[in-house]
N, C-alpha and C positions, 0 to 999 in steps of 0.2 A: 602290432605288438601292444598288449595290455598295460596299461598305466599301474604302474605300482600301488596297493592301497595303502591309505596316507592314514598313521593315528595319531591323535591327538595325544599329548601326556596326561596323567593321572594328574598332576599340578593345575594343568588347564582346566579339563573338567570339573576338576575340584571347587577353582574361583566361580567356575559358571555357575554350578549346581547351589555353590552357598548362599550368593548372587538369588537366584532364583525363590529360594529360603526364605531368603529377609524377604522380598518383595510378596512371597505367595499370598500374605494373610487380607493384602490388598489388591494383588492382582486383578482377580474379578468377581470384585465389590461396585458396586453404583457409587458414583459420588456422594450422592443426595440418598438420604431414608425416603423411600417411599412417603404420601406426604397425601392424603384429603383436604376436602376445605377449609375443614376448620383447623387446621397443622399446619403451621409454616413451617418451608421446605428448610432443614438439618443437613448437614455434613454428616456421613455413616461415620465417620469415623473425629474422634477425639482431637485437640490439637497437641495432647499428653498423651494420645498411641501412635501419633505422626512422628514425636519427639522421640519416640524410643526407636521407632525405624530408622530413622535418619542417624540415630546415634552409634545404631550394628550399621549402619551402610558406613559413614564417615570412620570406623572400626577398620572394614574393607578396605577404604579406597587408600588408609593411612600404611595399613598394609603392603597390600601392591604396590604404591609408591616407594617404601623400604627397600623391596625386595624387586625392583625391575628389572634387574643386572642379574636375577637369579638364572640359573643354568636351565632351559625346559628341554624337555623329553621328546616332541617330537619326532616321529620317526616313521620312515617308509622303510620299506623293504626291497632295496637296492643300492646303488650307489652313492658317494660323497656329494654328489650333484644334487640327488633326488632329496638326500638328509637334510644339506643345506635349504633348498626349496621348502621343505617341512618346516625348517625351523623358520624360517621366513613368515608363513603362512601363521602358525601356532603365535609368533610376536605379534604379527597382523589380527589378529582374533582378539589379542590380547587388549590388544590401543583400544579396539572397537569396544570388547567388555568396559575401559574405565570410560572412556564416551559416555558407555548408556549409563554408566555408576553415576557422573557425575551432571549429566542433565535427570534423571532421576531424583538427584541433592533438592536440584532445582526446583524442578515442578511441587516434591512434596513439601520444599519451603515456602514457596510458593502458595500451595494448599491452606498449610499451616496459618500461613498471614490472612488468607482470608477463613478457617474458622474462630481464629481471634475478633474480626471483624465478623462474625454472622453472616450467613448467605442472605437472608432476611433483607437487612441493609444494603448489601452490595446487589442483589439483584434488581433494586430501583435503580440502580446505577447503571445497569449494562445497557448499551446503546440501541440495541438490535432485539425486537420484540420477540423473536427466536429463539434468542440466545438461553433464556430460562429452560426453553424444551430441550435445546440439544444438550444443556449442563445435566440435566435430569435425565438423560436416560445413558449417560455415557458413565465409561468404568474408568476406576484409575488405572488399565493397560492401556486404554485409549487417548487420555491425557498425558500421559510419558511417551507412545513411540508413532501417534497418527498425527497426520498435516492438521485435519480437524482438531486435534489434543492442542498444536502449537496455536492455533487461528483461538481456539477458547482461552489457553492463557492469555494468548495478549488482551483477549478481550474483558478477564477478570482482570489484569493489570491497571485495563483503563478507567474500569469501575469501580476498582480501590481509588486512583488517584481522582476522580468524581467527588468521593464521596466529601473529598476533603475540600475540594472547591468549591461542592454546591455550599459548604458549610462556612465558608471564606476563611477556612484554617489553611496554613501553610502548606507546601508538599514538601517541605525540605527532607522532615522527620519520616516519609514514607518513603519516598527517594532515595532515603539513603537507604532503609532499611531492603526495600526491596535491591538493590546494587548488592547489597552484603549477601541476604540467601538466593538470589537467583538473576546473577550477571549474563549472562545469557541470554535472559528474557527479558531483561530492566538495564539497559547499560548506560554509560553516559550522556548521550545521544539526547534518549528516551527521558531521561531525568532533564533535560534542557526544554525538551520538549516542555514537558509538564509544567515547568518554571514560566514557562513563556504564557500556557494556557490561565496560570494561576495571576500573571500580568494583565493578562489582558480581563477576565474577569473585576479584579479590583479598579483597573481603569476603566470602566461601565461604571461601575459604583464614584469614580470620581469627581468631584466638582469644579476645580481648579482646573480651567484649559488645557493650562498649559503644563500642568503636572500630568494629564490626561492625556495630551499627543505628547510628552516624552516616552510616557509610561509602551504605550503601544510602538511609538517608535525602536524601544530597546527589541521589545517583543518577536518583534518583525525582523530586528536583526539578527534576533539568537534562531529562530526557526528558518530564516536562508543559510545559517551557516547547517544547519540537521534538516535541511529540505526534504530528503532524500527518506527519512525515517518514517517522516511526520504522518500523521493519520487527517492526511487534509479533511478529512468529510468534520470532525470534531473542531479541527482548528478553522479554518472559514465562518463555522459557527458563530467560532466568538469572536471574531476580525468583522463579521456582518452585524453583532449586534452592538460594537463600538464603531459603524459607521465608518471602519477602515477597508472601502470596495477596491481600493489602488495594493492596499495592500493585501490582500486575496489575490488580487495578480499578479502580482511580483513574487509571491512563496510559491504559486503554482505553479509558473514558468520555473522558478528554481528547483525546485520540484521533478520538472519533467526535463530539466536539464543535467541535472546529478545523476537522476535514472538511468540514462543513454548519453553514458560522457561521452561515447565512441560515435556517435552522432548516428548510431544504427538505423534509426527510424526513418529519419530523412533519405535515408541511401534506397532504405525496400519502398517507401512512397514514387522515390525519383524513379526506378527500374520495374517500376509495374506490380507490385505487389503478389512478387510469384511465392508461389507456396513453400516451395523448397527452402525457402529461406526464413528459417525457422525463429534464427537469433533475431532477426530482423524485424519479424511477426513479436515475438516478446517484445522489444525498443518499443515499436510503434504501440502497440496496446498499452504497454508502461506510459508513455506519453500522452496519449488523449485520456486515461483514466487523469489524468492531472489536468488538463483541460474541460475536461467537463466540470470540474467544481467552479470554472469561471464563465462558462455559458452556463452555469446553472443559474451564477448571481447575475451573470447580463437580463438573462428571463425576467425575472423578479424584478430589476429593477426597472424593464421594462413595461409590466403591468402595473408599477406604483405610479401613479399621478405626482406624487412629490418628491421625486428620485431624478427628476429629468436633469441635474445641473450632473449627480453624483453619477450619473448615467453619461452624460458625455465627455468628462473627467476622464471616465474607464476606455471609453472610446477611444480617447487621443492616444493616453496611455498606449493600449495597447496597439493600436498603429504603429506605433514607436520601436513594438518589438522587432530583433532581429533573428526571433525563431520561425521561421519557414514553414513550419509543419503548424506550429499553432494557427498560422495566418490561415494557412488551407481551412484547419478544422473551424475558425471563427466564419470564413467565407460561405463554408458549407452549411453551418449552422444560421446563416443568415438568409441563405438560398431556400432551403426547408422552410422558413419560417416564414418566405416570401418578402423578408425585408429589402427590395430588391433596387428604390432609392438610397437606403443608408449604403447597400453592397457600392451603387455607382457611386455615390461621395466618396470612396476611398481614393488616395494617392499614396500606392506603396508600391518597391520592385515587385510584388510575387501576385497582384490581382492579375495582371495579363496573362502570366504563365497558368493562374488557376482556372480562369477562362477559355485558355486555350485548350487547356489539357480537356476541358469538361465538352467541349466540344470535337475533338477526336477520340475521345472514349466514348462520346454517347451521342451517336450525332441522332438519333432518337428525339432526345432533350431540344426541342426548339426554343426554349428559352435560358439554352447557353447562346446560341446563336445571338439573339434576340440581345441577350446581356451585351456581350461580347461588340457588336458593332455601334452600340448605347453606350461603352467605355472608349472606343476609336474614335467616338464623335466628339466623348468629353472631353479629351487629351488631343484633340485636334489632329488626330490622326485621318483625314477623311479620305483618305487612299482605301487606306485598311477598311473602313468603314464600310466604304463603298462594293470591296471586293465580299463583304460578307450580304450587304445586302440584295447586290446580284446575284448570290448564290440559293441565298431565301427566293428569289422572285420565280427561279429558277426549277427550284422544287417543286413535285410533285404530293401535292399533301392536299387535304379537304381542311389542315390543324391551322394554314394558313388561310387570311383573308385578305382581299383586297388593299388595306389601309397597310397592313404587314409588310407586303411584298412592295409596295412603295414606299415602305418607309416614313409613316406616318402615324 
């Protein structure tokens, strides 16, 4: 039997089509004027024709709000069931229409605040050498309803609040302002964020010790409470350039701990990392993107000559943790890199298990073996030790030599 066809009411179509009205004259326009060398790159559009869009949109949405309780029209052609279902559907259309009305508020407030500020300006600001090309060829329909539009505001968000700390002015007064036109894209959170960044900025500039480790100390503890938001690759920045290495790993870990409070990641690590397990594949990727910003500063401070104290600091430190997954990724990162005395100096629960695991998933790898009966020997296990290197001597390989297979 044929599904009844379902219409929409005159009222519905009505809000869309006005909707669509206000938005047309910007729809698809480029952001930026076309622009030569010798032209620095313009906003096409005014922040006084922003203004008057925004003010027929907030017109709309003050409207709709009014009138929500109104009666719609709705209707299939069939029974009280099939009606009901229409009007259901038509209310659902409807929520979604103020959605886009009212992240649309957003993004062209948004907009707004940066043709106030000149793209000029703010485009020294953006983080990401790219970022200029893909602001430049992108339309304002793309900045309103594409993942790209969302990933480019945050990233003009962070180039406004830039502009004001390369400058050592405050972020209070941007902070608030962007909280007012576009809470959605700038919320509390993100404003804590920015206060923290702007902390730790002036405590570089600091002279006073001890006014200089409180300074950073507050820093550190307004960004583990918004771990979760933060944009570690900016913030590590500037915790690396006031010499706080302990405290890059401790927001990190917080970090990757707020991401996967459900402890997802560790669960698909423990159970073999099967594909099906999708949610588990996001934890764990959420997780090591926060871990790499602290093997990145391990690197560093490992190729500085005069880093070795602040280097084995970080070390202890992080031995200390009781996150599981970071241990693996710090072991593995250590294994790669052939640091394979610093690996055997560890005394933690989870080195054995990540020896062992690497050895029945890859028995390939002769020097998990090789690690592995090097840790039985350390920990005075020399049972264990022993049963690994009779297994080496054992083996058939050309990879082993003599000294190997004895043990030497």
């Amino acid at each position: 039997m044929m599904t009844p066809e379902m219409h929409f009411s005159g009222k519905h179509n009505g809000l869309y089509l006005y909707f669509s009205r206000l938005l047309r004259p910007l729809w698809h326009r480029t952001l930026l004027v076309p622009s030569n060398a010798n032209v620095p790159l313009a906003s096409s559009v005014t922040a006084e024709e922003i203004d008057f869009i925004v003010m027929q949109l907030l017109e709309l949405k003050t409207f709709i709000e009014k009138n929500a309780q109104m009666p719609l029209g709705a209707h299939a052609k069939s029974d009280n069931a099939q009606q009901q279902d229409a009007y259901l559907r038509e209310r659902q259309s409807l929520m979604f229409l103020q959605q886009l009305l009212n992240h649309s508020l957003q993004v062209l407030g948004l907009w707004k605040v940066v043709c106030e500020h000149g793209f000029p300006l703010l485009s020294k600001s953006l983080s990401h050498p790219d970022d200029q090309n893909m602001i430049k060829g992108m339309y304002y329909r793309d900045l309103i309803i594409s993942l790209t539009g969302k990933e480019v505001s945050g990233r003009l968000i962070q180039a406004l609040i830039s502009v004001y700390l390369g400058d050592d002015a405050r972020t209070d007064a941007i902070s608030a302002r962007l909280r007012d036109v576009c809470p959605g894209l700038y919320n509390q959170e993100d404003a804590l964020s920015s206060k923290a960044q702007e902390m730790l900025i002036k405590a570089r500039n600091q002279t006073n010790p001890n006014e200089k480790a409180k300074m950073i100390k507050e820093a550190i503890s307004i960004c583990k409470d918004v771990a979760a938001k933060l944009n570690l690759e900016v913030l590590t920045s500037h915790l690396v350039a006031v010499h706080s290495y302990i405290g890059v790993l401790e927001i990190c870990l917080s970090a990757a701990s707020k991401r996967d409070a459900q402890g997802l990641a560790l669960h698909f690590y423990k159970s073999g990392e099967p594909n099906e397990d999708q949610q588990g594949l996001q934890a764990f990727v959420s997780r090591t993107s926060a871990y790499k910003h602290i093997l990145n500063m391990i690197r560093q401070l490992m190729t500085s000559n005069e880093a070795s104290e602040h280097l084995e600091a970080v070390f202890e430190a992080a031995f200390k943790s009781d996150d599981e997954l970071f241990h693996v990724e710090l072991y593995q990162w250590l294994l790669n890199e052939k640091h394979f005395e610093r690996l055997l100096s560890i005394r933690t629960p989870f080195l054995e298990d990540f020896l062992n695991r690497g050895t029945s998933q890859h028995p390939e790898m002769l020097v998990m073996f090789d690690l592995l009966w090097k840790y039985y020997e350390k920990t005075r296990n020399y049972a264990a030790a022993a049963k690994i290197l009779s297994k080496l001597a054992d083996r058939h390989s050309t990879e082993i030599n003599l000294q190997q297979r004895i043990g030497k």
